[in-house]
Residue frames as a rotation matrix with the C-alpha (Angstrom) as fourth column:
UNK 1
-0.183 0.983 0.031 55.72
-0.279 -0.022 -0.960 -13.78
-0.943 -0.184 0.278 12.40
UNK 2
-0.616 0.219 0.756 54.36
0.613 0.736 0.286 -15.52
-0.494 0.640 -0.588 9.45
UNK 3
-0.988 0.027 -0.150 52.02
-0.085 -0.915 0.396 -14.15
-0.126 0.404 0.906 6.88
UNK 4
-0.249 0.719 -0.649 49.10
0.642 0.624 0.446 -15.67
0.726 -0.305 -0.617 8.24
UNK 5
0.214 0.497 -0.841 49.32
0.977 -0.100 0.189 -13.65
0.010 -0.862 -0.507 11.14
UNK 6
0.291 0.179 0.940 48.66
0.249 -0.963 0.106 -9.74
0.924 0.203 -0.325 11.77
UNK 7
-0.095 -0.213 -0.973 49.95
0.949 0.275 -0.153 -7.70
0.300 -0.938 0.175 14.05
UNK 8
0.061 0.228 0.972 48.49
0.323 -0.926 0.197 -4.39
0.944 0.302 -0.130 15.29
UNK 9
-0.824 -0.240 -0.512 49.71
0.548 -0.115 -0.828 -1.85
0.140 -0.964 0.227 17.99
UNK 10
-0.927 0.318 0.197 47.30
-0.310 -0.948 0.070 0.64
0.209 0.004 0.978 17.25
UNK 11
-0.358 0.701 -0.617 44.09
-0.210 0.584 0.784 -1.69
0.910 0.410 -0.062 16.94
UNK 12
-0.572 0.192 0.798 41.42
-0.810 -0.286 -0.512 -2.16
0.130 -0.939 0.319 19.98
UNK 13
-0.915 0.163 0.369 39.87
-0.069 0.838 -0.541 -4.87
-0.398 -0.521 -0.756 21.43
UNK 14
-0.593 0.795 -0.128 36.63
-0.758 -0.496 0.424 -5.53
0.273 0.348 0.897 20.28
UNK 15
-0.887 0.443 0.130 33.64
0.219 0.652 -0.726 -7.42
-0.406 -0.616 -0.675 21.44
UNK 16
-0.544 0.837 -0.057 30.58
-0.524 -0.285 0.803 -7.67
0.656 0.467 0.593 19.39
UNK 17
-0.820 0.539 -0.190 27.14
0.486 0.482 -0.729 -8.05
-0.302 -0.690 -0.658 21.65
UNK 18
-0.400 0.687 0.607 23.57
0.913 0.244 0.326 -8.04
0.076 0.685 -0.725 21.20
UNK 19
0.580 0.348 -0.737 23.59
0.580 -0.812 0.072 -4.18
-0.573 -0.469 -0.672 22.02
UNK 20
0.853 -0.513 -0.102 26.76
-0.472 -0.671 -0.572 -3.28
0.225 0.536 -0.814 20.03
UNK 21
0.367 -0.930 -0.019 30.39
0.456 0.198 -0.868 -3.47
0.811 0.310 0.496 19.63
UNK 22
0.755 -0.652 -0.062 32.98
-0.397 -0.531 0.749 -2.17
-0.521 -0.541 -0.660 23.02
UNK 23
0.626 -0.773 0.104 36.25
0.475 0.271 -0.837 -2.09
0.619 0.574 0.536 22.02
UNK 24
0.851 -0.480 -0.211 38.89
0.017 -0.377 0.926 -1.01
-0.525 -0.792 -0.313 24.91
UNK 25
0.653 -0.730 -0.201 42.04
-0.430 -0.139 -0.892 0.56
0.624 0.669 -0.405 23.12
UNK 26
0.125 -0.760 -0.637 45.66
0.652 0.547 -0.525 -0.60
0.748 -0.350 0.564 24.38
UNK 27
-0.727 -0.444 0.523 46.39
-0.244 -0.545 -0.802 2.10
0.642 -0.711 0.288 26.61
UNK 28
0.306 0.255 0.917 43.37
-0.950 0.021 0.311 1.23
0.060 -0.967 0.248 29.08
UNK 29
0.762 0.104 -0.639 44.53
-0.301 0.931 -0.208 -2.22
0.573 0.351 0.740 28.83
UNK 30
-0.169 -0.928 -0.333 47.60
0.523 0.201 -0.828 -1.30
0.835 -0.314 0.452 29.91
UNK 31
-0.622 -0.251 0.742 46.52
-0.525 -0.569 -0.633 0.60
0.581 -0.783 0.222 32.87
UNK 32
0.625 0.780 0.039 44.55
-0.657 0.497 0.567 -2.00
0.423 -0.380 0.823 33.55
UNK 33
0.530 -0.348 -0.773 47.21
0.487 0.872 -0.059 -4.63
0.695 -0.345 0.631 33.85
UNK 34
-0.813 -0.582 -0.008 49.48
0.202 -0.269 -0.942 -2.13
0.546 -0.767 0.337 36.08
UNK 35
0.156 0.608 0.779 46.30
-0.982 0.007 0.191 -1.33
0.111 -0.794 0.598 38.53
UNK 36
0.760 0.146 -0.633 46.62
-0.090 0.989 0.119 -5.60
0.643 -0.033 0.765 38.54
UNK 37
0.217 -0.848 -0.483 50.00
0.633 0.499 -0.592 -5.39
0.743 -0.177 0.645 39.61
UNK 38
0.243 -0.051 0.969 49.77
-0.482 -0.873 0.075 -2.58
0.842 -0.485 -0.236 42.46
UNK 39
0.694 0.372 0.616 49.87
-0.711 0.487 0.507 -5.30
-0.111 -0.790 0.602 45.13
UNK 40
0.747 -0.191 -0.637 51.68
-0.142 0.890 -0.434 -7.92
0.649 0.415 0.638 43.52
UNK 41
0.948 -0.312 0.069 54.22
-0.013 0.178 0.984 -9.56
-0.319 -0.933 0.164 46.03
UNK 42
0.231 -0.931 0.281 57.82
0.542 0.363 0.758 -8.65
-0.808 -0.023 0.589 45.38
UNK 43
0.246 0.444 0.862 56.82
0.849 -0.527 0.029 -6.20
0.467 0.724 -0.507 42.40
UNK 44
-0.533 -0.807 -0.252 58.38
0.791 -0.582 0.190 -2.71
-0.300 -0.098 0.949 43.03
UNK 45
0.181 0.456 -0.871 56.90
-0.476 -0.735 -0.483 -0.92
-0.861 0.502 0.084 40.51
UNK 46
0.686 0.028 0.727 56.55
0.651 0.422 -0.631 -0.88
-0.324 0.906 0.272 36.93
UNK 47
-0.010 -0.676 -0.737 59.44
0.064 -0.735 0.675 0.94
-0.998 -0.041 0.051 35.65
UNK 48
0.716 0.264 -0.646 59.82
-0.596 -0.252 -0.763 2.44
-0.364 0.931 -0.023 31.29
UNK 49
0.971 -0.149 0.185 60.73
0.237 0.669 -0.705 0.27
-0.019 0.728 0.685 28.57
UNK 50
0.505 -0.832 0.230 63.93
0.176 -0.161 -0.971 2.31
0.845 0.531 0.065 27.97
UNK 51
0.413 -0.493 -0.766 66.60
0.905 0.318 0.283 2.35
0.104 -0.810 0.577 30.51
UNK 52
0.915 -0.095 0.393 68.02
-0.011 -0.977 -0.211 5.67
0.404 0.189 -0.895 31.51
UNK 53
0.063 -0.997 0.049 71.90
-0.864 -0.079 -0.497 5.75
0.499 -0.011 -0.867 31.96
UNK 54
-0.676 -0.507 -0.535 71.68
-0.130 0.796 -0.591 2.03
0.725 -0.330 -0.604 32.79
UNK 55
-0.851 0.503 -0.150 69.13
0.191 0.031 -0.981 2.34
-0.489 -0.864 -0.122 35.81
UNK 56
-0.776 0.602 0.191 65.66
0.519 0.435 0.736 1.90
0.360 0.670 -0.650 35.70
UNK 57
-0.894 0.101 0.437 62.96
-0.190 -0.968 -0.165 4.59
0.406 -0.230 0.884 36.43
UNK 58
-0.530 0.832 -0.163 59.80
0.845 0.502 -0.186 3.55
-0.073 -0.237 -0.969 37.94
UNK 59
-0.652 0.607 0.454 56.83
0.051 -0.563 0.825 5.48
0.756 0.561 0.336 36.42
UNK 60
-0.852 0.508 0.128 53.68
-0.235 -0.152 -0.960 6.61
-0.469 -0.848 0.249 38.30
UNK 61
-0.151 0.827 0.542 50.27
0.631 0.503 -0.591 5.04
-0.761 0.252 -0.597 38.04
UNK 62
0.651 0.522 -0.552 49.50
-0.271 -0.519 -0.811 7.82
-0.709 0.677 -0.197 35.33
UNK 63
0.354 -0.552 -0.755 52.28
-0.907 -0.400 -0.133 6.99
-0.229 0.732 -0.642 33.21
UNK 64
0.099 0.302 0.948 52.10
-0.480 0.849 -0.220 2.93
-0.871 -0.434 0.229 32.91
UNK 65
0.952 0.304 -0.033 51.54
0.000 -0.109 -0.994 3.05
-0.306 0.946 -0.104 29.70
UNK 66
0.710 -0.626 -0.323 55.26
-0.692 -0.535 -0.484 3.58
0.130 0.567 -0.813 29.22
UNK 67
-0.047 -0.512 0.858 55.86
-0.998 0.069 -0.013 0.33
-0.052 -0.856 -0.514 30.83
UNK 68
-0.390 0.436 0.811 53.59
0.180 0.900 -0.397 -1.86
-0.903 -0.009 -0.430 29.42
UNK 69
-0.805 0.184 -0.563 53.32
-0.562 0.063 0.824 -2.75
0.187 0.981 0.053 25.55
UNK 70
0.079 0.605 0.793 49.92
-0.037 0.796 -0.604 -4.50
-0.996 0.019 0.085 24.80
UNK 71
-0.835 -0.432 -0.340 49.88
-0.462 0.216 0.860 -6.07
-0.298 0.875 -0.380 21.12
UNK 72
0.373 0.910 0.181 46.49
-0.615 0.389 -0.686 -7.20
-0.695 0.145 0.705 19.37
UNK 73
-0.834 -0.532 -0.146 47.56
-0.427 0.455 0.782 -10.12
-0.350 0.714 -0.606 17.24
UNK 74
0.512 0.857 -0.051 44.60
-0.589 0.307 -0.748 -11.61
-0.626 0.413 0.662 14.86
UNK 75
-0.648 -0.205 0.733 45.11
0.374 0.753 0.541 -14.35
-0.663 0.625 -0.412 11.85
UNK 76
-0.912 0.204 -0.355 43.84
-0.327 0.156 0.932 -14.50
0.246 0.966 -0.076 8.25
UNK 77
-0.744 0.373 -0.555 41.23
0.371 0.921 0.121 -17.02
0.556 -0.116 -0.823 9.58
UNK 78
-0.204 0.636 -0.744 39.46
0.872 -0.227 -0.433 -15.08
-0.444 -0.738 -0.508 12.73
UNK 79
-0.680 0.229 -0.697 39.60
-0.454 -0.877 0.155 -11.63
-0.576 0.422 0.700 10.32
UNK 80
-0.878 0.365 -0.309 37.26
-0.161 0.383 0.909 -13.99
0.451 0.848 -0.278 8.06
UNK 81
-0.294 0.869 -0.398 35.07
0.719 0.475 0.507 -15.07
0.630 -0.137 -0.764 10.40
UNK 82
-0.671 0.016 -0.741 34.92
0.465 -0.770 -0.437 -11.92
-0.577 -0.638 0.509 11.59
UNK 83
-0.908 0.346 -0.236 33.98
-0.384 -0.462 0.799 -10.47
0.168 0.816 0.553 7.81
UNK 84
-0.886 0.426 -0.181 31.62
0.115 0.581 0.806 -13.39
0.449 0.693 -0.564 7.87
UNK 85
-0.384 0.329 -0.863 29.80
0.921 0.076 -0.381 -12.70
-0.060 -0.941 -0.332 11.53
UNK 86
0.268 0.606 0.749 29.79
0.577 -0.724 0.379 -9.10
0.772 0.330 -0.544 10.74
UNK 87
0.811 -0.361 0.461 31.78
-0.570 -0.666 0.482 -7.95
0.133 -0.653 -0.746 13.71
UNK 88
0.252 -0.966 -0.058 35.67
-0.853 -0.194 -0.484 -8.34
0.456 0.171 -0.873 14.81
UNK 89
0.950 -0.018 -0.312 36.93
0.163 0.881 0.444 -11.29
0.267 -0.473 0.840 15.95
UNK 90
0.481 -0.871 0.103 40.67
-0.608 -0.416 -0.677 -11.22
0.632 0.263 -0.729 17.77
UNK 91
0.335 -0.095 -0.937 42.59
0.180 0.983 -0.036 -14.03
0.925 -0.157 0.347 18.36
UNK 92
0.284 -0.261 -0.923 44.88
0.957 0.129 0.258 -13.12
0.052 -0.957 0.286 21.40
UNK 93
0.902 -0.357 0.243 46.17
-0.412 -0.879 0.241 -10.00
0.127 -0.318 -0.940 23.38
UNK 94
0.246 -0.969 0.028 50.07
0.658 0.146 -0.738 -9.89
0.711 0.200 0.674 23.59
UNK 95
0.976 0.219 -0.005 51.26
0.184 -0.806 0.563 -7.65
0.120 -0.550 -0.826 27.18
UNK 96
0.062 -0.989 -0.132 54.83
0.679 0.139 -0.721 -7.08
0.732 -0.045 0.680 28.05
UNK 97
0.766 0.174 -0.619 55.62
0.633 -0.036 0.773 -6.30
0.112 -0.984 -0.138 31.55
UNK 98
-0.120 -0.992 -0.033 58.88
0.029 0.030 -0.999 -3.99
0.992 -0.121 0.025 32.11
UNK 99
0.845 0.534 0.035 59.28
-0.010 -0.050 0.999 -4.25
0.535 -0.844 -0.038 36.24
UNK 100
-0.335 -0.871 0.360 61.17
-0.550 -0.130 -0.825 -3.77
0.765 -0.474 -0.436 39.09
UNK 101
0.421 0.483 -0.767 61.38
0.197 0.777 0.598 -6.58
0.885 -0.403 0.232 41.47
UNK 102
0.647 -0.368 0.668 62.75
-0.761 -0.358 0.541 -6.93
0.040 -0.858 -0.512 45.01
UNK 103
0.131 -0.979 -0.157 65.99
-0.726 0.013 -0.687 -7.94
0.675 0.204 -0.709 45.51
UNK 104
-0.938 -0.327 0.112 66.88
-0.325 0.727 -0.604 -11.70
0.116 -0.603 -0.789 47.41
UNK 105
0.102 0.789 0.606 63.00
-0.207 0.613 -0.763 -13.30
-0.973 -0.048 0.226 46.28
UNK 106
-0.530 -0.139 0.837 62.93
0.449 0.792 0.415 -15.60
-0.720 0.595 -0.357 43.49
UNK 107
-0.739 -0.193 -0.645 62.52
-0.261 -0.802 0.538 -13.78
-0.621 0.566 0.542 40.32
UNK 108
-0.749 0.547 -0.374 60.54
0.056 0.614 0.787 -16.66
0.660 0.569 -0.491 38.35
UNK 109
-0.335 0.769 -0.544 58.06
0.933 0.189 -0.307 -16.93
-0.134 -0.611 -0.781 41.54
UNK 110
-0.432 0.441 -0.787 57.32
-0.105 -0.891 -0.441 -12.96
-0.896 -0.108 0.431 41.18
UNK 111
-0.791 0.278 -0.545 57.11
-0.612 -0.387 0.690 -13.06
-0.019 0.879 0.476 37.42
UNK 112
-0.699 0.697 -0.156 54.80
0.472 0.615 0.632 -16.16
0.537 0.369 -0.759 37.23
UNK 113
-0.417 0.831 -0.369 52.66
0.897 0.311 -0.315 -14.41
-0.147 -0.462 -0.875 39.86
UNK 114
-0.444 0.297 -0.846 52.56
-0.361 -0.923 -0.134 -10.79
-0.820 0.246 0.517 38.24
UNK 115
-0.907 0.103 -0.409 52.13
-0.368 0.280 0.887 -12.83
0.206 0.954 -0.216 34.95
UNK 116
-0.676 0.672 -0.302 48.96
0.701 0.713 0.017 -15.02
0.227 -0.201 -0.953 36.82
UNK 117
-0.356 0.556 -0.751 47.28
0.498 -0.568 -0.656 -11.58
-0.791 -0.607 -0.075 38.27
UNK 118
-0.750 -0.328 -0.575 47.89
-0.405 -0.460 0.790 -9.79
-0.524 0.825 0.212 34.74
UNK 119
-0.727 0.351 -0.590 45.79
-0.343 0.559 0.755 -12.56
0.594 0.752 -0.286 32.75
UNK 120
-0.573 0.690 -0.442 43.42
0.797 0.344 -0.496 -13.05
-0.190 -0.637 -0.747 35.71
UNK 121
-0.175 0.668 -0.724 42.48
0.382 -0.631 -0.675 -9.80
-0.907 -0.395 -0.145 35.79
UNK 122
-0.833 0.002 -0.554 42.12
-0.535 -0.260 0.804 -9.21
-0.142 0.966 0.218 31.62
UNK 123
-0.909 0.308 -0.282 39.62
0.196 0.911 0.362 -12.27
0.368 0.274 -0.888 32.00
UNK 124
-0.441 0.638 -0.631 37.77
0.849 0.068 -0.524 -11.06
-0.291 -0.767 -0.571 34.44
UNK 125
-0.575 -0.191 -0.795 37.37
-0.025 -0.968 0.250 -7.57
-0.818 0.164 0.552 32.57
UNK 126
-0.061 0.461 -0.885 36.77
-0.936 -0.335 -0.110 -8.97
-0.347 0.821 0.452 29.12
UNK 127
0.532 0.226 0.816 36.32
0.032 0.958 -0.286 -12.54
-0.846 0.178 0.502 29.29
UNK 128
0.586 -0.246 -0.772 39.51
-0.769 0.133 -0.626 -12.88
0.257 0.960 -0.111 27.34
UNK 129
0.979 -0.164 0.122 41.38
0.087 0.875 0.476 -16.10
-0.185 -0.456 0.871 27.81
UNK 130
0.571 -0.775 0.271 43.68
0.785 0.418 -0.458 -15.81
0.242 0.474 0.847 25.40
UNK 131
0.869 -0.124 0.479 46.09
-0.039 -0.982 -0.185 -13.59
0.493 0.142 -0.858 26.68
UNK 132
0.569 -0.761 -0.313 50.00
0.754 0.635 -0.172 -13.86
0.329 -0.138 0.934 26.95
UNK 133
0.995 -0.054 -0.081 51.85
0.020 -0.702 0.712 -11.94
-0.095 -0.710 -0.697 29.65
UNK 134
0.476 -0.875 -0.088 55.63
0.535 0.367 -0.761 -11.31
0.699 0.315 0.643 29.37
UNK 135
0.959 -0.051 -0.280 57.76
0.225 -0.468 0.855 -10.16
-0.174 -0.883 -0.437 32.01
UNK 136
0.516 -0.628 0.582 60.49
-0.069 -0.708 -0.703 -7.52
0.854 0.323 -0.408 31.47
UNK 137
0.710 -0.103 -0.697 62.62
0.621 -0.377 0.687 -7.19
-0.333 -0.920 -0.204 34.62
UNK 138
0.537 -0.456 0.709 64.51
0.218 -0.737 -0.640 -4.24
0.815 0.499 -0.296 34.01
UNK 139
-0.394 -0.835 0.385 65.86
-0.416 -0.211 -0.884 -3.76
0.819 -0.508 -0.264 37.61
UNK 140
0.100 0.326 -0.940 65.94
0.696 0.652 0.301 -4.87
0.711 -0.685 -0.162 41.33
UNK 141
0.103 -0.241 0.965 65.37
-0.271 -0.940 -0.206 -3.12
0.957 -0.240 -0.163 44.31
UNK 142
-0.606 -0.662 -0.441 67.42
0.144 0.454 -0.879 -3.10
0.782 -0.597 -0.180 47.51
UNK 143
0.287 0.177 0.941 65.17
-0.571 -0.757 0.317 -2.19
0.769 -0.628 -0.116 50.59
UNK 144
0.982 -0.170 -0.083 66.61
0.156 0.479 0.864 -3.98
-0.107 -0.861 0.497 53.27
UNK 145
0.590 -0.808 -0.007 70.24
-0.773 -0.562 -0.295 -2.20
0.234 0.180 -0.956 53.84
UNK 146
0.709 -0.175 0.683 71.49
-0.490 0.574 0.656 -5.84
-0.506 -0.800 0.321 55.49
UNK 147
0.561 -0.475 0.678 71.86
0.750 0.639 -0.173 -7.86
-0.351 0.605 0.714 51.97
């Protein structure tokens, strides 16, 4: 990362409007994107960041959050015209997926479509665009005893 650009984990969205300021911290973010992915096709589960003896745990809907990093990244440049506006500007959201997929479907076809639901449904929330999805697979799961 350059020294142009900031990075903050701790730091909340923010949205200035003619009523006030909302600002949605990372952690509903992240339970937002895993409520995104509850459906997704081929998606398992989300499962934590850290592997446990090799094998991957899949978390419940309350505990997401251990699954899914979100990152606020800003610039020099939008923190100015923030100063200058008088409320926050932030350039993009950063998400990192960790998942389990199902086992014998085309990994790249799941991630691009957890990654497309992920950044659909952030937009549609907070009319952010900018927002860059990363997919973790951490494990696969077998449910068909055949393969």
């Amino acid at each position: 990362m350059d020294q142009m650009t900031r990075q903050t984990d701790a730091a909340a969205v923010q949205r200035a409007t003619d009523r006030g300021t909302i600002e949605v911290a990372p952690q509903a973010l992240a339970t937002l994107a895993g409520r995104a992915l509850v459906d997704c096709p081929g998606v398992v589960g989300i499962a934590d960041k850290h592997l446990r003896f090799g094998a991957a745990d899949l978390l419940p809907a309350d505990q997401y959050v251990r699954g899914i990093d979100v990152r606020i990244i800003s610039d020099r440049l939008s923190e100015r015209l923030g100063e200058r506006l008088g409320k926050a500007v932030n350039e993009r959201i950063e998400i990192d997926l960790y998942l389990v997929v199902e086992y014998g479907l085309p990994i790249a076809a799941v991630a691009h479509e957890a990654i497309e639901r992920v950044k659909a449904t952030v937009d549609a929330m907070l009319g952010m665009p900018r927002v860059q999805v990363n997919v973790i697979v951490q494990g696969l799961r077998v449910s068909d005893p055949t393969l």
